[in-house]
C-alpha positions as CSV (number, residue, x, y, z in Angstrom):
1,X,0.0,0.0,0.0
2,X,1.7,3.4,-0.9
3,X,2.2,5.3,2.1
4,X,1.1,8.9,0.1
5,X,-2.6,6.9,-0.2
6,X,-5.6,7.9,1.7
7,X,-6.4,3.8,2.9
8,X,-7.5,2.9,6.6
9,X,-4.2,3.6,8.9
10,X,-3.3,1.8,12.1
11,X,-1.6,3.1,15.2
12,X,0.4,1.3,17.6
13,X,1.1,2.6,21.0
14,X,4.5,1.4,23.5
15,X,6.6,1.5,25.9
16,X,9.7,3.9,24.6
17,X,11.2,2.6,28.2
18,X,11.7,-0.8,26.8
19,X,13.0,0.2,23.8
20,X,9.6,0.9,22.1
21,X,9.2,3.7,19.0
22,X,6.3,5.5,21.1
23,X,3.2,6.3,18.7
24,X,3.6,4.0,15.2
25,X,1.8,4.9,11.9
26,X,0.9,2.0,9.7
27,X,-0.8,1.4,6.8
28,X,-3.6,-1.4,6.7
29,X,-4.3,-3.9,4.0
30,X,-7.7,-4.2,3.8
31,X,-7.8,-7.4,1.8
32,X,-5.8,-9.4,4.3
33,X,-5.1,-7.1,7.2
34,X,-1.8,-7.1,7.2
35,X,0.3,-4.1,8.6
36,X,2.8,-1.9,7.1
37,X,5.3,0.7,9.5
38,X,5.0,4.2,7.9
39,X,6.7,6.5,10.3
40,X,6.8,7.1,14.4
41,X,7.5,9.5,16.6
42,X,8.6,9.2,20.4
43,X,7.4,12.6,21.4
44,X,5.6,11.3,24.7
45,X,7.4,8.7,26.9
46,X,5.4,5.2,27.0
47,X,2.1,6.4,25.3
48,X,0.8,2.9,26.5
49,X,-2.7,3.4,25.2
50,X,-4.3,5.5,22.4
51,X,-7.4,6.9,21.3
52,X,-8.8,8.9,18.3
53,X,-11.4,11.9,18.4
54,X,-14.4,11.0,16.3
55,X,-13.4,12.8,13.3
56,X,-10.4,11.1,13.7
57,X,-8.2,14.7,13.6
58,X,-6.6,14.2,17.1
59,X,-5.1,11.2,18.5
60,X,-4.8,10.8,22.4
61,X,-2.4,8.9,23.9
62,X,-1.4,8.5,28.0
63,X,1.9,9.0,29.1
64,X,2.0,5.6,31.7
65,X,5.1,7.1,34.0
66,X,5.0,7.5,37.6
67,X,4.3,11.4,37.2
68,X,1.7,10.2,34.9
69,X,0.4,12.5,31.7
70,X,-1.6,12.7,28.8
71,X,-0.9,13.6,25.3
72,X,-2.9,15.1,21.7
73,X,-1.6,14.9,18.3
74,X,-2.4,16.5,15.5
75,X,-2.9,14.2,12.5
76,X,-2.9,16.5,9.4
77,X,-0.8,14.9,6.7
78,X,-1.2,10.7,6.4
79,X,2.5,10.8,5.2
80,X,3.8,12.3,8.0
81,X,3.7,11.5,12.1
82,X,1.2,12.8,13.9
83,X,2.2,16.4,15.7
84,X,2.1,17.3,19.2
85,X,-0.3,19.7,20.3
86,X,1.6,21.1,22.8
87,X,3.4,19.5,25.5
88,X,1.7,16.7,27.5
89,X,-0.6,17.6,30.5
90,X,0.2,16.0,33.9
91,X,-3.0,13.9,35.3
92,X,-2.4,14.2,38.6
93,X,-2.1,10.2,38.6
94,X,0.5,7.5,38.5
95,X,0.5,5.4,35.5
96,X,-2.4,6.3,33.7
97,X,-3.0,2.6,31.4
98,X,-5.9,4.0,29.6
99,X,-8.1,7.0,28.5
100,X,-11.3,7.1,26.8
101,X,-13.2,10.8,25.1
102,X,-16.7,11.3,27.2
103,X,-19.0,14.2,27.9
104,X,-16.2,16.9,26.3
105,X,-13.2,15.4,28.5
106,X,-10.5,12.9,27.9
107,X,-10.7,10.8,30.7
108,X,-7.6,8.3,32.1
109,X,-7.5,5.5,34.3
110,X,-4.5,5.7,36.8
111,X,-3.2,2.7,38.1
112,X,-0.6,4.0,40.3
113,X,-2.6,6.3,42.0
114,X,-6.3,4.4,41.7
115,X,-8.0,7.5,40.3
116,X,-9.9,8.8,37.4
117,X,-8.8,12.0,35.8
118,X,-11.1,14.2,33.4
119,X,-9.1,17.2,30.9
120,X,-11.2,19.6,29.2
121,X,-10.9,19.3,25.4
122,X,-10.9,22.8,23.8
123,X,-11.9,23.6,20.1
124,X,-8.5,22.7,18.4
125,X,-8.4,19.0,20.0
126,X,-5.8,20.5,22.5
127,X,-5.8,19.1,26.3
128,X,-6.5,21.4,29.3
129,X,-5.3,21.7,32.4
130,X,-7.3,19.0,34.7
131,X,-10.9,20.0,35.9
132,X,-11.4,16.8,38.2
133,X,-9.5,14.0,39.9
134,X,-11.8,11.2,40.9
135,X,-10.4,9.3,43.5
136,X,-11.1,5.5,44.4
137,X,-10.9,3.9,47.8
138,X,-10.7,0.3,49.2
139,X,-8.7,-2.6,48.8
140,X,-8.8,-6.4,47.8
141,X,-7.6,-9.6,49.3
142,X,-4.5,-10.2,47.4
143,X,-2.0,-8.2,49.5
144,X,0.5,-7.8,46.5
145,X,-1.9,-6.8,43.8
146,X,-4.8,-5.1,45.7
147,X,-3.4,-2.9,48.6
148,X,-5.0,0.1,47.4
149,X,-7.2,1.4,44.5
150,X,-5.8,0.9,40.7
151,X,-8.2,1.6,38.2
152,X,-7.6,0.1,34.5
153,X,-9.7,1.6,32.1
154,X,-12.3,3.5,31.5
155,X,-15.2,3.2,29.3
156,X,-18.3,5.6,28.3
157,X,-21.0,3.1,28.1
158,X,-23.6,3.1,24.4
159,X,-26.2,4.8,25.9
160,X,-23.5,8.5,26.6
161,X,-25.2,9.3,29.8
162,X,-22.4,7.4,32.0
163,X,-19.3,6.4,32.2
164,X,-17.2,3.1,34.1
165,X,-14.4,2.7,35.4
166,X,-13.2,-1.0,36.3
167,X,-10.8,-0.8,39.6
168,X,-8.4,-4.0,39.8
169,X,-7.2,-2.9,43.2
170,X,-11.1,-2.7,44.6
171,X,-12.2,-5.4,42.8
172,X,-15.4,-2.8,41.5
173,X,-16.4,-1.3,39.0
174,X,-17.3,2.7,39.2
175,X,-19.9,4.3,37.5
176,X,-20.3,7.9,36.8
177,X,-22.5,10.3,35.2
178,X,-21.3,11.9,31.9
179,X,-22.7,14.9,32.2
180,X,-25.7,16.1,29.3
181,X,-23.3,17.3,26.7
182,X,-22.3,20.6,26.0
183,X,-18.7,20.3,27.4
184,X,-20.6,19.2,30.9
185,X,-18.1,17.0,31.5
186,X,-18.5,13.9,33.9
187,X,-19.8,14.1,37.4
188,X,-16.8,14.0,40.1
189,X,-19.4,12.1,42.5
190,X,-19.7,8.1,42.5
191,X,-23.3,7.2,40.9
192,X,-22.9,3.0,42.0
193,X,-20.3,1.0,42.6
194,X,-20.7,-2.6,41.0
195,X,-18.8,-4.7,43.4
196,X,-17.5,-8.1,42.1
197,X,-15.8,-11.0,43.4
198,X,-13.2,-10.4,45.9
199,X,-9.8,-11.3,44.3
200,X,-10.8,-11.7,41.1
201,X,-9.1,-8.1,39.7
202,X,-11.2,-6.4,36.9
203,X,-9.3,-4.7,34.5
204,X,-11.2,-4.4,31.4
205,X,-14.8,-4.1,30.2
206,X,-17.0,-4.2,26.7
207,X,-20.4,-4.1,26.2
208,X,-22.5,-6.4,23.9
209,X,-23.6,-4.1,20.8
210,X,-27.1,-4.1,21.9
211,X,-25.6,-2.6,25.0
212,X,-27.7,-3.8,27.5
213,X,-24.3,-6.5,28.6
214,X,-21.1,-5.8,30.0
215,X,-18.0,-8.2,30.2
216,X,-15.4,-7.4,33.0
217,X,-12.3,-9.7,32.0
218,X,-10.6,-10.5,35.2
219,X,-6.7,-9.9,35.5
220,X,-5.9,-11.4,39.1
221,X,-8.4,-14.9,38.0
222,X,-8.4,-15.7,34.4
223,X,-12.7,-15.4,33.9
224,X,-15.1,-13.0,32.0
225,X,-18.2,-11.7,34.4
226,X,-21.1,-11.5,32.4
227,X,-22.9,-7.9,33.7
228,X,-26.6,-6.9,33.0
229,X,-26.5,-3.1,32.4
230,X,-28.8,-0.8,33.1
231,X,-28.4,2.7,31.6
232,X,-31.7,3.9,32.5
233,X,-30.5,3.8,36.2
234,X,-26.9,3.5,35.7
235,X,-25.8,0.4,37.8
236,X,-24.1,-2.5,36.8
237,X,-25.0,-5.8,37.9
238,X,-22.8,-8.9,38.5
239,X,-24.6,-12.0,36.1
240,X,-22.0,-15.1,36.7
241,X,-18.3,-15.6,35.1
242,X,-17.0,-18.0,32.6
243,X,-13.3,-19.1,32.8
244,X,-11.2,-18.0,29.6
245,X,-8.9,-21.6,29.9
246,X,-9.8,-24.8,29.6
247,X,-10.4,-26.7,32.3
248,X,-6.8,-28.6,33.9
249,X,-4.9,-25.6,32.4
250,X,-2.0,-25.0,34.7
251,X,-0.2,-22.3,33.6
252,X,-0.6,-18.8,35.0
253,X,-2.4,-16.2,33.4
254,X,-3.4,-12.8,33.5
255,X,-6.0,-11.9,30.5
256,X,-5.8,-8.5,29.6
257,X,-8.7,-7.6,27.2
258,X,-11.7,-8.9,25.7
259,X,-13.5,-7.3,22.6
260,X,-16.9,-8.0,20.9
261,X,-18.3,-9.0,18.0
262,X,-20.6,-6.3,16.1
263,X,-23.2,-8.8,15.6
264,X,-22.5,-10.3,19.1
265,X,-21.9,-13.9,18.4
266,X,-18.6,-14.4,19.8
267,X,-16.1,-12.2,22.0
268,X,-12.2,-12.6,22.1
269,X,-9.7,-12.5,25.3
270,X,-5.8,-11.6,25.1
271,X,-4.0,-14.4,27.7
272,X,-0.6,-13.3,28.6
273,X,1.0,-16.4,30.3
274,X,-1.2,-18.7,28.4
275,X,0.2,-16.4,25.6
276,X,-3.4,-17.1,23.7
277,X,-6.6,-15.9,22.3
278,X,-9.7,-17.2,23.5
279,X,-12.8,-17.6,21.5
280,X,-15.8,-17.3,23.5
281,X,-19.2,-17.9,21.7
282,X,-22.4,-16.0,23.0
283,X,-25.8,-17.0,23.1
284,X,-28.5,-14.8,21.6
285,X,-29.3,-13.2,24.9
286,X,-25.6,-12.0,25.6
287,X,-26.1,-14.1,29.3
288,X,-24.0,-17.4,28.5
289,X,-20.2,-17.3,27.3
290,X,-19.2,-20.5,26.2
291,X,-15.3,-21.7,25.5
292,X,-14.8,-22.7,22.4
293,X,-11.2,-22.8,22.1
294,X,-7.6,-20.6,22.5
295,X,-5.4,-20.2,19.8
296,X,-1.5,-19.0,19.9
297,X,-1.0,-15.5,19.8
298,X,1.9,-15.5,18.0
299,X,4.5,-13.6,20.3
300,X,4.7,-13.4,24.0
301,X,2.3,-11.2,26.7
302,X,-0.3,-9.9,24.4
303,X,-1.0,-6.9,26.2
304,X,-3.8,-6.0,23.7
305,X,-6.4,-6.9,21.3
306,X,-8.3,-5.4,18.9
307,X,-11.0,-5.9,16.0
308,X,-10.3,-4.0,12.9
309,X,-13.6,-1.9,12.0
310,X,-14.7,-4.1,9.3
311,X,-15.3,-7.2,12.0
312,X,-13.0,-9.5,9.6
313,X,-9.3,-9.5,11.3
314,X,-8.1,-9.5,14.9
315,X,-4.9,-7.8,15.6
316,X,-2.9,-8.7,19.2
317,X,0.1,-6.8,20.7
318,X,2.4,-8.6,22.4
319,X,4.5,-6.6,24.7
320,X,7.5,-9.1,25.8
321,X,8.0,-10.7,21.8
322,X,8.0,-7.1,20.5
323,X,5.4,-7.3,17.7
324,X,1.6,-7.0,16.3
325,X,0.2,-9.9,15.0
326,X,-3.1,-10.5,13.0
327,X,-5.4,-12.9,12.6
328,X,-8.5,-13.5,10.1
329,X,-11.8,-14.4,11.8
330,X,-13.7,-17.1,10.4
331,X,-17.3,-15.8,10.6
332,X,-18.9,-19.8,11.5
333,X,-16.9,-20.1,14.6
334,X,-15.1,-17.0,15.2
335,X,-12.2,-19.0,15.5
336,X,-9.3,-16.8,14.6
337,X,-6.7,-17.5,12.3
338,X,-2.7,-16.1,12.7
339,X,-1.9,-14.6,9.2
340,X,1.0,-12.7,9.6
341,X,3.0,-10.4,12.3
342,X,4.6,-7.1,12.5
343,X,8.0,-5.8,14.2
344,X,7.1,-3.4,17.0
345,X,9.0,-3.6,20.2
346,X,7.4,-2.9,23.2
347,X,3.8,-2.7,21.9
348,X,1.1,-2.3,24.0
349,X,-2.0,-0.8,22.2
350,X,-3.2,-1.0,18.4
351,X,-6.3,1.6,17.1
352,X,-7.7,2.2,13.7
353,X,-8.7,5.0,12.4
């Protein structure tokens, strides 16, 4: 694919503090979803995790250090890196892992510190200086892992009225209000809290496309929690959990993400330990996961996974090997298929535009 086209982009967020190029720019094969490096640019130290305004003008990426900050690019020429809009913002967090655009704020989740932290957008996609720092409390009974707060991501849910924020270290997850539009902004008060099972450390969440589902994948013990979601009241409500591994497995594991299907047939988990994908298969109600089987992920400690935007490939980012691979779906089973990999040390997060 020429890299002075105008075809679907890719971008590929890591950890310059293990040797990764920062924010990578690649170009995206429709056909067979294969990846191609275009250019990079290590403007903001580990920009860990990414995400794009809707008009796909600005990216966003965190800056997951200890001081902990966020970062805007400009994206005006495909041919060239994306610029910095100024210099990153500090969050007022340690380790912010992920981010997420709600209510006229970019939002990140700080692990370090177990907060939530909201940044005014202004007109040009630029970050402002924080307006809110919502902060978690409690604890969980693993002693090394669950001391203290550490929220993981955070996620505006369908409806835009709220927005969620799963807490490993409180084993919870946080719901807040969005705010009515109109640069509002999200509500620095708790809503609910969804408390799950002690131990089991939530770290991610996606919601079935009909939205009226969560999934909480579990870091700390390697199981989905099906949620029923209500967005009418905002609460979240625990359903059961399904186990990503098959049974006798005995290798540890710490999933990382799941994503969903559009249609909502099957949903896909990142193992890293197990070093897999797991293909989970949904009934029509969204209530029942059911394993069907893991399949390599083609490099070590995928730290990421994500569905390109036509529903067709998967694409994994495995930290510790040092590259993206990709996989076709087949749309019977939704059993994924490895077709191909690309170099990219450290990587940590992968977006399409």
């Amino acid at each position: 694919m020429s890299t002075t086209g105008s075809g679907q982009r890719a971008y590929i967020g890591s950890f310059t503090s293990a040797g990764g190029a920062g924010v990578t720019v690649a170009s995206v094969d429709a056909e067979t979803g294969a990846l191609r490096a275009l250019h990079s640019t290590d403007a903001v130290p580990n920009p860990s995790y990414l995400a794009l305004a809707p008009g796909g003008e600005t990216l966003y990426a965190v800056s997951e250090t200890d001081d902990g900050a966020a970062a805007a690019f400009r994206i005006a020429d495909p041919t060239r890196p994306p610029v910095p809009l100024g210099t990153p913002v500090p969050v007022r967090g340690a380790a912010p892992t992920h981010l997420a655009l709600a209510a006229g704020q970019l939002l990140t989740a700080n692990y370090g510190s177990g907060s939530v932290t909201a940044l005014p957008v202004r007109d040009d996609g630029a970050l402002g200086e924080p307006s809110a720092v919502l902060r978690h409390e409690g604890s969980g009974p693993d002693a090394t892992r669950q001391e203290g707060p550490h929220a993981h991501a955070v996620v505006p849910d369908p409806s835009g009225r709220w927005v969620l924020a799963v807490d490993l270290g409180t084993d919870s997850v946080w719901v807040y209000a969005a705010g009515t539009g109109g640069g509002a902004g999200v509500t620095s008060r708790v809503h609910h809290e969804a408390r799950l099972r002690p131990g089991s450390g939530p770290r991610h969440l996606a919601f079935h496309p009909r939205g009226e589902r969560a999934y909480v994948i579990n870091e700390l013990d390697p199981t989905v929690t099906v949620c029923r979601w209500d967005a009418a009241s905002g609460t979240l409500d625990p359903l059961g959990e399904t186990r990503v591994l098959p049974s006798g497995t005995d290798v540890p594991n710490f999933p990382s993400e799941i994503v969903v299907s559009a249609d909502g047939r099957f949903a896909w988990v990142a193992n890293r330990g197990h070093d897999s994908v797991t293909t989970l298969a949904l009934d029509a109600s969204g209530d029942t996961m059911t394993l069907v089987t893991t399949t390599p992920c083609g490099g070590h400690w995928p730290r990421d996974l994500t569905l390109a935007p036509s529903g067709r490939h998967l694409y994994a980012a495995n930290e510790r090997s040092g590259d993206v691979t990709w996989f076709r779906i087949d749309p019977s089973s939704g059993v994924p298929t490895r077709m191909g990999s690309l170099a990219a040390p450290a990587a940590s997060c992968v977006i399409f535009a």
